[in-house]
N, C-alpha and C positions, 0 to 999 in steps of 0.2 A: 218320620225323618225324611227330609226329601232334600236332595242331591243334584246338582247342575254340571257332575262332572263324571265319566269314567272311567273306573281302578282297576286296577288288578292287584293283589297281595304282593306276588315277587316282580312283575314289572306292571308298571301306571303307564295306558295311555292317555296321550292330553287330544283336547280336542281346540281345533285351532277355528276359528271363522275368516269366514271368506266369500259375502256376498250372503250371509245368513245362515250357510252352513255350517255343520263343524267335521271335521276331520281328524282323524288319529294321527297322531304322534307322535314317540318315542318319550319314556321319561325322562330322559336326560338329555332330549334338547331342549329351546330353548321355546316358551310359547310365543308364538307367533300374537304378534298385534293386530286386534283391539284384545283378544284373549288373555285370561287375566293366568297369570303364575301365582297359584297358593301355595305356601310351606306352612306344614304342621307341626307345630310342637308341642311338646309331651311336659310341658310348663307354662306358668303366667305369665313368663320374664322374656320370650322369644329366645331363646338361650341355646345355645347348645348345636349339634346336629338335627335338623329337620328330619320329623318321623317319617315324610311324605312332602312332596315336591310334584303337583298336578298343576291342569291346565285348563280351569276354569271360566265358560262360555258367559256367566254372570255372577255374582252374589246373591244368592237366595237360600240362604241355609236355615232347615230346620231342626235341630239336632234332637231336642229333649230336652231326657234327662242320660238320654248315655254318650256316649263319643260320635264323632263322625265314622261314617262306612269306607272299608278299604285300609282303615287304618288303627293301629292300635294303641290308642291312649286314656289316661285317666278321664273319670266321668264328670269329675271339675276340674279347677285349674290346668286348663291347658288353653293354648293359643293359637290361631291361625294368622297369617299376614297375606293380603292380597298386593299385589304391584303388577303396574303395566307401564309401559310410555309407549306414545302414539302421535302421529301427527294429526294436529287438530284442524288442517287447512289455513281459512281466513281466518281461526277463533272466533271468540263473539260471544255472545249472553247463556250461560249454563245455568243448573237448575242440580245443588247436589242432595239427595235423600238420604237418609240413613234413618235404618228401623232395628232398634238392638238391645238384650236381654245378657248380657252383661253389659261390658264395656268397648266401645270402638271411637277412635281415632283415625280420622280422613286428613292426608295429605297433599297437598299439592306443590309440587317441585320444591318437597322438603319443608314446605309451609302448612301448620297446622292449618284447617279451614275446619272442622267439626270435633267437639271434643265432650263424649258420653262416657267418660271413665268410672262408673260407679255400678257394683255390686246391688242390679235391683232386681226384685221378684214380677215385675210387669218390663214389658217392651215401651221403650221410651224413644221419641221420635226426634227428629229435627232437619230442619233444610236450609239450605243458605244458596241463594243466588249470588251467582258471582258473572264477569266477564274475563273470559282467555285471550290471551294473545296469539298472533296466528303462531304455527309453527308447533313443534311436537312439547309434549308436557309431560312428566311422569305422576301416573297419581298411586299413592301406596294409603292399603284400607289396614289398620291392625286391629280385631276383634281379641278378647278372653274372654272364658267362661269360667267363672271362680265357682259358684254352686249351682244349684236347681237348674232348673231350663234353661239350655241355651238354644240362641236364634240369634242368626245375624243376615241383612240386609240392607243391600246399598245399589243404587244407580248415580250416573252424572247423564243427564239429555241435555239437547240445547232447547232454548227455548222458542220458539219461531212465530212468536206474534209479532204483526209487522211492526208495529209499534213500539215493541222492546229489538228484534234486533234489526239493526239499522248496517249490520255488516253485509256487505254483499262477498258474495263465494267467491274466493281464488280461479282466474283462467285456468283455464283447462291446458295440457302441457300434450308433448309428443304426437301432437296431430299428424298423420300423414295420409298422403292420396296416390290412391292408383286408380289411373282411369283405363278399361278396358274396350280398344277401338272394337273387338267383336261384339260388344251385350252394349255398348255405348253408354256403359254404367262407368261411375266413382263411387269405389269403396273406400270410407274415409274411417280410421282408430286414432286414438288419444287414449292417453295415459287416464286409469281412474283418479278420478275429484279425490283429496282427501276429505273434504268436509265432510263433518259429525253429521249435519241437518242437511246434508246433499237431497234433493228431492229429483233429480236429473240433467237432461242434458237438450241444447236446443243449435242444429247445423245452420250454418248463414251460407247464403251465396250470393255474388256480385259478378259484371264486368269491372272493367280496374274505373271507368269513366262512371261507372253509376253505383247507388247505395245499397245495402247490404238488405237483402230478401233472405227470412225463414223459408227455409225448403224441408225440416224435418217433419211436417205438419202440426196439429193443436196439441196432439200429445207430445208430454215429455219423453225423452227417450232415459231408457232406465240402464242401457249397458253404453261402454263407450265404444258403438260401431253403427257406423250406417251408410248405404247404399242409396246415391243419387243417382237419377238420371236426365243430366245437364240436355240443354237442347244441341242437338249434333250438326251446329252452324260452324265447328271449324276455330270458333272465338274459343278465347282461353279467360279460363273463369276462377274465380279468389273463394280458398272458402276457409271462416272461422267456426270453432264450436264455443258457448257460454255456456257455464255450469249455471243453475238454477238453484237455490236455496228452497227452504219452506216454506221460509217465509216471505216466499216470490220472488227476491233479491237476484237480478242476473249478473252475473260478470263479466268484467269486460272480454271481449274476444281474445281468443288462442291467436301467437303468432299464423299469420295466413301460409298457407296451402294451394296452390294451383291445381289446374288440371285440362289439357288442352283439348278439345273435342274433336273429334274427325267430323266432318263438314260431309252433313247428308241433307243438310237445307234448301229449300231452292229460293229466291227472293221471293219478298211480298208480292202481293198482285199491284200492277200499278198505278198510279190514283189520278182524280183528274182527267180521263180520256175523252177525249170529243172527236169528233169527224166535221168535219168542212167539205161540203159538196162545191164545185169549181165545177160546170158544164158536163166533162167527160171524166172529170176526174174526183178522188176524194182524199183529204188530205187528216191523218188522222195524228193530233197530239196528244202528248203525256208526261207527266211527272216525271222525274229520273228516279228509279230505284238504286241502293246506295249500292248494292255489290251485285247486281246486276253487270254480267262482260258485255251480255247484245242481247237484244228484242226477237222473238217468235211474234210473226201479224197472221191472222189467219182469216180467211172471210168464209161467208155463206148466204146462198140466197134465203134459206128460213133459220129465224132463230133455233131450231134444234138441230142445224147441221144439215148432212156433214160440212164442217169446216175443212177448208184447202189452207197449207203453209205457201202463203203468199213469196214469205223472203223471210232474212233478219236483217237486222239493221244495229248498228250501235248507237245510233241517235234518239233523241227523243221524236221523231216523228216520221211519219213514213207516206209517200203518195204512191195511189195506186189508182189505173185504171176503174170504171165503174161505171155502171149500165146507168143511163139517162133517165128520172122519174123513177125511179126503181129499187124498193128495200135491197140495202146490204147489208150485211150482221158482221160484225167485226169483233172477234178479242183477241188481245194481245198476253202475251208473258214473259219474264224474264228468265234468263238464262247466266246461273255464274260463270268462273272459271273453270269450276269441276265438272261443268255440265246439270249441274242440279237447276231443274226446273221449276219455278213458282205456281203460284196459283194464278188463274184470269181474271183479267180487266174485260170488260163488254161493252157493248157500243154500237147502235146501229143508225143507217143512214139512210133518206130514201131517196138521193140521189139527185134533189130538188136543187138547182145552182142560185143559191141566194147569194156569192158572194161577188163584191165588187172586185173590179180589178184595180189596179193599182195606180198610184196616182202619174198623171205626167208630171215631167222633170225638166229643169236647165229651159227655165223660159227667157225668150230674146228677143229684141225688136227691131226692126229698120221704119223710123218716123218718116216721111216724103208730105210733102204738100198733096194732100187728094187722098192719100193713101198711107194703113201701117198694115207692114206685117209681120204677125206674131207666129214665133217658131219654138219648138220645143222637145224634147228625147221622149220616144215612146215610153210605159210603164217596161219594168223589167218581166222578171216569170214568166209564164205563159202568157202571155198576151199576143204574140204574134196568132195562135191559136183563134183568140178569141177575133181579130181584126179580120184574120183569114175566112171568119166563118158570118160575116157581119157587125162586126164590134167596131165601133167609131169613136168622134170625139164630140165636144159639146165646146165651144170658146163662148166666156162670159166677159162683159163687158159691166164696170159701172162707172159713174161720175169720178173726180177726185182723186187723190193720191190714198185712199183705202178702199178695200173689193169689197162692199157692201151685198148682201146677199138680195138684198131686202131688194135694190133699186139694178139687178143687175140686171142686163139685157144680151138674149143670144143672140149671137153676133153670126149673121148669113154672109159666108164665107165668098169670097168672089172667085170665079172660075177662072181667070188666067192666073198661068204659074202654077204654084202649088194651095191645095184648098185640103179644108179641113177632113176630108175624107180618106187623107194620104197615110200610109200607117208612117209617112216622113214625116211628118209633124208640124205643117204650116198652115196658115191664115191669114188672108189677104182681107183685112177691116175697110173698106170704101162710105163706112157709113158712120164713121168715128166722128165728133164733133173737133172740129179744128182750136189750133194756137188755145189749147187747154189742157188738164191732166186729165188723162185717164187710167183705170189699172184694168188688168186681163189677167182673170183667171182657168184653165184649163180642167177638162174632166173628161174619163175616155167610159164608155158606157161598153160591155160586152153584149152578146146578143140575147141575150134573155132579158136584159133591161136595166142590169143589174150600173149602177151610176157610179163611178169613184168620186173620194174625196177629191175637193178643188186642190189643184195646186198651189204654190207656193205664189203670190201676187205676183205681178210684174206690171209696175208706175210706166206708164210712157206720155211722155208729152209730145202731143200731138203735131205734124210740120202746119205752115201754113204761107205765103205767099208774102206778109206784112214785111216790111224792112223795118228794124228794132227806129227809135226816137231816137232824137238827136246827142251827143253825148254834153254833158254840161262839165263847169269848174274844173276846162283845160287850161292849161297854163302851158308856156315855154320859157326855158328857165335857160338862157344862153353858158356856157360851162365851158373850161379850159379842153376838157374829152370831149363833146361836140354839145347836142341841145337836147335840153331834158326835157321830155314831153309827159305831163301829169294831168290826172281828170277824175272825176267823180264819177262813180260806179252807177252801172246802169239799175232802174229797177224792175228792169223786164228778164226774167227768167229764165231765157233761152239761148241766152248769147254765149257763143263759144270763144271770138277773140275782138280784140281790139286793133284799127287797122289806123296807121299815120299817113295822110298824104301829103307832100311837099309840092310846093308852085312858087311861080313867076309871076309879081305882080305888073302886069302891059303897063304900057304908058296911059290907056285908056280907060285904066281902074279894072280892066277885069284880070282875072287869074288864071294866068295859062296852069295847067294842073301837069306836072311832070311822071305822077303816079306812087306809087307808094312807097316810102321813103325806108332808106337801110337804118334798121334798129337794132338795139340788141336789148334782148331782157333780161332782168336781174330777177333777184329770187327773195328779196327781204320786201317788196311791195308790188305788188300784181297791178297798180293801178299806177304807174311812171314805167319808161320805157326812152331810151338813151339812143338818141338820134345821129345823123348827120357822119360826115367822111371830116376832112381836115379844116380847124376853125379857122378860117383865113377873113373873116371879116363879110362874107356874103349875107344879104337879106332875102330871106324867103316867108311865103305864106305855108301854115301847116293847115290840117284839117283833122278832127282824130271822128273816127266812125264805127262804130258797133258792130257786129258781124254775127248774125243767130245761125241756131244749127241747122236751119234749110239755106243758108248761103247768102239771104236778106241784110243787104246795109246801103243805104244813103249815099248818091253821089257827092263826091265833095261841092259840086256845085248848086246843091240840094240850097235852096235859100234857108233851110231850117240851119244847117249845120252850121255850128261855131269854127269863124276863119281867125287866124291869128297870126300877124306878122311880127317878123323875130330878127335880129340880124346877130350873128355870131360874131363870138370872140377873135379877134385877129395877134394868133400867136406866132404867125411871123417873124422868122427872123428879120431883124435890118439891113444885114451883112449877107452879100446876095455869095452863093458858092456857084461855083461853073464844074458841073460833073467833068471829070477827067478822069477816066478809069477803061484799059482796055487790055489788063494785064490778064482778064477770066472771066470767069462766073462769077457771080453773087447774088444775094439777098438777105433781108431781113423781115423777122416775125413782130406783126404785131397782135398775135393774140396768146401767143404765150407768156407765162406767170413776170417775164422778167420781158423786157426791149431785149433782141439780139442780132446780130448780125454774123453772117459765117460767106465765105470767098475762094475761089481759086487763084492761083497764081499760074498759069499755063503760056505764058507768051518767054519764050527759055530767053532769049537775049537781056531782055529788060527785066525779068526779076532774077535774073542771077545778080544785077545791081540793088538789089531790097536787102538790107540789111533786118527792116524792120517795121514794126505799124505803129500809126498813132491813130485812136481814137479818139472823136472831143465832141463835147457838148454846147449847144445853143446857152448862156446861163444871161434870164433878161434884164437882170439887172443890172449886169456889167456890160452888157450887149455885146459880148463875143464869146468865140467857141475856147473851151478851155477843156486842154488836156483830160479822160478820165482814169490817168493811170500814169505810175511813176515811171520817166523812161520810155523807151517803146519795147511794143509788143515782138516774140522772138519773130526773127526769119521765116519759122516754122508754123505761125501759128493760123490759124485758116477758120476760127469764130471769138464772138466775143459777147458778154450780157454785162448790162447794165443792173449791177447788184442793189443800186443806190435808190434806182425810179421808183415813184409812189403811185398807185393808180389815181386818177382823176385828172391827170395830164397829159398833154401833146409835147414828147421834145425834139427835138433837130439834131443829128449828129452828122459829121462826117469823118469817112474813113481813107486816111491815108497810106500809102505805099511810100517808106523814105531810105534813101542813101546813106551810106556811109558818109556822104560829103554833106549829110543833112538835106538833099535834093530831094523834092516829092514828085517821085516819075507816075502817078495816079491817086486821083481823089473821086469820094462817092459821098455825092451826099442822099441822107433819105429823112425821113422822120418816123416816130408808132405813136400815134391816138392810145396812150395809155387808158382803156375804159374803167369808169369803178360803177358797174352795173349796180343797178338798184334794186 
């Protein structure tokens, strides 16, 4: 007869599981789950008061032919009942057994699922596979043994072929982390899995910016505790546990868990490093490491030391003195906040100055007939260094408005003034090819030979002694504002202005030349320009002439140049006025926006007689001056503008002083060349 459980006649200990084991106790509590509570009774019917109330670790009973041990009952009809409820986890695919020589009935939350009720002399089998729901389930086993042998046996397992269960395990609950700044360890606990087919447990860990890394390693862990030791960067790190099934099935992560590190990291080493030899110097770059505060540089004459701390720096690069032609060994490391040190970067140099210097800058010209010279800003950096010690310039020269490398020619600097030797930056070209383009470019050479990149071009056209050709399709366009002088644009490409002469044709045909005539220019056409003082009917000869940027243009009496006689408009009044005005000061504007005129009155006798002013205008078509304003002007008033005038006109006005008796005791007359520039 064989027994899964033990008794005692006047008190029954039960035995509870717990991780596989069992434990005693008390018969009158209550069995702890997955442990099964049997009651025994002393009938077929389950009836009555139970003989016995234990705490059974399985089903596996072999009775006989007498009673069960521990207790005292008839040697047939009597009955046992087993019950438990448990929580099954995620639930999922089970497998229930039943082996029995009477009769047993298997239930599940009050639902029949196996039903062997029949008085047999052989053990009769049966299994039924079912699926559970997640969550706790009660299952209750009722066996009899009516006559002969009894035996009763029953299990429920799950079943963990991946391909029947497809349930994966409930997360894992109660996670917590303590992380210990002395052992620089996280010990992490979670509640245990309920699952039936738990097969273990597997820890994750992340930053918050990156993906979830196993850190428990390849085995599962089989208790819920475990001890990481996160890297001690200071970063703060997330961590889940997933319960694992049997059927490999993981679950999804436990709510996360933090855990902050103390920061015993130093940076990476840093990546990238090179050294630049520079004459006397050596300039060493590198990458930026990310939590890097500032750089240790350290040098040595052999690569095994000893190294000297040179400096730190918080940049990425650092220049330091260094022996000429001569290995230096360099590494660098970084340094956090906390003072944690990195690993080294290495790097050595031998001290060979292969590097050019830097280009010249702000190039300039002054073009001259004979002669250009070309000026420009030293390179920056050390250069004054390099110039000090023999380092010069190189001035290139080629054809054309582009610095062709191909065709370019150095250009021998001329000795007066300043010359290409000067660390001030000039060259005097004497051997330039004239009235053509040419470009110049600059390069400063240090003294080991080392050539910079050219500069930035710089087009100059060359001076030269020629006066520009004649200018053609002048016209003179006689106009009420004076004479409008227009022409066709030159196609020599050096001209800076265009100059008008005026003249006097002699009685003898030639042209006395009075020299260069008052113009004004306007801004809507570069190629007319608005001649001449007041239209009063005068003829004169004009001359228009080129003017390039060395000073070159054609006398007007040049027989090439186009001569053009013209005679102006005569906007004369008819009506002669006799200035009478000696009451003060005055004048009028004629190149502001409006004609104005403004006055004193300073003579106290005779304008204490002025009551008042009148203005009036020339108007030609009625051929007299008329009033431009109602009335006259007060006593007081001392300017005036004509709000009315349009530009492109000459008009006449005069200004009188008048009495109260209507008496004009001072008149002024003037006129303004209203201009409407082109």
């Amino acid at each position: 007869m064989t027994r899964t459980r033990v008794g005692a006649p006047a008190l029954t200990a039960a035995l509870v599981t717990a991780g596989g084991l069992l434990t005693a106790t008390p018969a009158s509590a209550a069995c702890a789950s997955p442990v099964w509570t049997a009651q025994y009774f002393g009938n077929a019917t389950f009836s009555g008061t139970p003989k016995l109330t234990a705490c059974d670790s399985a089903i596996a009973e072999n009775y006989g032919s007498g009673d069960p041990a521990g207790v005292t009952l008839p040697n047939d009809n009597f009955s046992v009942r087993w019950s438990l409820t448990r929580d099954f986890g995620s639930g999922g695919p089970f497998r229930l057994s039943a082996a029995t020589q009477d009769g047993m009935r298997v239930y599940i939350d009050g639902e029949r699922k196996i039903d062997l009720w029949k008085n047999v002399s052989t053990t009769t089998r049966k299994t039924v596979d079912l699926t559970l729901s997640a969550g706790k389930h009660t299952i209750r086993v009722d066996y009899v043994a009516w006559t002969g042998v009894a035996n009763a046996a029953f299990t429920y397992t799950p079943r963990t072929e991946a391909t029947v269960d497809t349930v994966k395990p409930l997360a894992p609950t109660g996670l917590t982390a303590a992380y210990d700044k002395a052992t620089a360890k996280t010990t992490l606990r979670w509640a245990a899995n309920k699952e039936v087919d738990l097969a273990g447990y597997r820890v994750y860990r992340r930053l918050s910016a990156t993906s979830w890394a196993k850190v428990s390693g390849s085995s599962l862990l089989t208790s819920p505790s475990f001890v990481d030791a996160p890297p001690a960067t200071g970063q703060t790190f997330l961590y889940e546990v997933r319960a694992v099934d049997k059927a490999g099935r993981e679950s999804t992560g436990s709510p996360d868990v933090i855990a902050t590190t103390v920061d015993r990291t130093g940076p990476a080493a840093p990546t990238s490093l090179t050294v630049v030899s520079d004459a006397w110097w050596a300039t060493l770059n590198w990458q930026a490491v990310g939590d890097a505060a500032k750089y240790e540089v350290y040098a040595a004459s052999a690569a095994t030391g000893p190294f000297e701390l040179l400096g730190t720096t918080t940049k990425t690069s650092y220049q330091t003195g260094a022996p000429v032609n001569a290995n230096q060994y360099y590494r660098i490391r970084g340094v956090d906040a906390l003072g944690n040190t990195g690993a080294y970067a290495a790097v050595a140099g031998d001290g060979v100055d292969r590097t050019p210097p830097g280009s010249p800058t702000g190039l300039n010209s002054v073009a001259r007939p004979g002669y250009t010279a070309v000026y420009w800003t030293a390179p920056g950096g050390r250069w004054f260094e390099d110039f000090d010690n023999g380092g010069h310039y190189r001035v290139y020269r080629s054809p054309g408005k582009t610095f062709d490398p191909a065709a370019r020619t150095e250009v021998t600097c001329a000795e007066e003034g300043s010359n290409e030797a000067s660390n001030g930056g000039a060259c005097v070209d004497l051997d330039m090819p004239v009235n053509t383009y040419v470009t110049y470019a600059v390069t400063a050479v240090d003294p080991d030979g080392n050539e910079s990149a050219y500069s930035a071009p710089l087009v100059v056209r060359t001076g030269d002694t020629v006066a520009p050709g004649p200018v053609t399709g002048v016209k003179v366009t006689p106009r009420n504002d004076g004479m409008l002088v227009s022409w066709a644009a030159s196609p020599e490409d050096d001209i800076d202005e265009y100059v008008v002469w005026k003249g006097v044709r002699q009685d003898d045909g030639t042209v006395k030349w009075l020299g260069p005539d008052t113009c004004w220019e306007g801004t809507s056409n570069p190629l007319a320009i608005l001649c001449g003082n007041l239209p009063d009917g005068e003829t004169h000869v004009y001359a228009m002439m080129a003017k390039d940027h060395w000073g070159n243009t054609l006398h007007p009496s040049d027989p090439k140049v186009t001569v053009i006689e013209a005679t102006e408009l005569d906007v004369s009044p008819s009506v002669p006025v006799t200035r009478d005005w000696s009451l003060g000061s005055l004048g009028h504007n004629r190149t502001a926006t409006r004609p104005s005129v403004d006055w004193q009155c300073t003579d106290t006798a005779r304008c204490a007689t002025v009551t008042g002013y009148r203005v009036s205008r020339w108007n030609p078509a009625t051929k007299a001056y008329e009033p431009q304003h109602g009335g006259l002007l007060p006593a007081d008033a001392r300017t005036w503008e004509d709000a009315t005038a349009t530009k492109g006109n000459t008009y006449f006005y005069t200004l009188e002083a008048v009495t109260a008796e209507g008496a004009v005791v001072g008149t002024y007359p003037w006129h303004t060349v209203f201009l409407d520039r082109v």
